[in-house]
Steps between C-alpha positions, in 0.01 A plus 500: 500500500493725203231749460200378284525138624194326589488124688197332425299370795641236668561281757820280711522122500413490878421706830811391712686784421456898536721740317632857669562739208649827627481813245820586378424743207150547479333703257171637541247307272632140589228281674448176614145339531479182722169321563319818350664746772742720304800691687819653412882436576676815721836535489656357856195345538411104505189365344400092641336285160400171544505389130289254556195778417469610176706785410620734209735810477427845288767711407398831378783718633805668324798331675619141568337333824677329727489258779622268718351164544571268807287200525421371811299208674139572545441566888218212495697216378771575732422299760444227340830474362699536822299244694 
């Protein structure tokens, strides 16, 4: 994500999913706010979203951001699946 980029609020199709985003470069200045509760990507370091909750990105660093995204099932929907 370049610097200066801004996502609008928004919000995933549906809550059966979680995404792990691990910090690969992270500037400072680059946060996330999810449900109101802001935070901050660390380089190493893996951040859980559940899309479902509204959500929007705000860029104001000086280098590129990036991450890693793995999508995974959401824990409480798990066990319904495998029965």
């Amino acid at each position: 994500m370049p610097p200066g980029t801004r996502l609008r609020p928004h919000c995933g199709q549906s809550n059966l999913r979680l995404f792990m985003q691990m910090g690969i470069f992270v500037p400072d200045g680059v946060k996330i706010s999810v449900g109101g509760i802001e935070k901050s990507w660390k380089k190493g370091k893996v951040l859980i979203l559940d899309d479902s909750f509204v959500h929007g990105v705000k860029h104001d660093g000086k280098a590129l951001r990036v991450t890693m995204n793995i999508p995974v099932w959401h824990p409480h929907f798990m066990h319904r699946m495998y029965r």
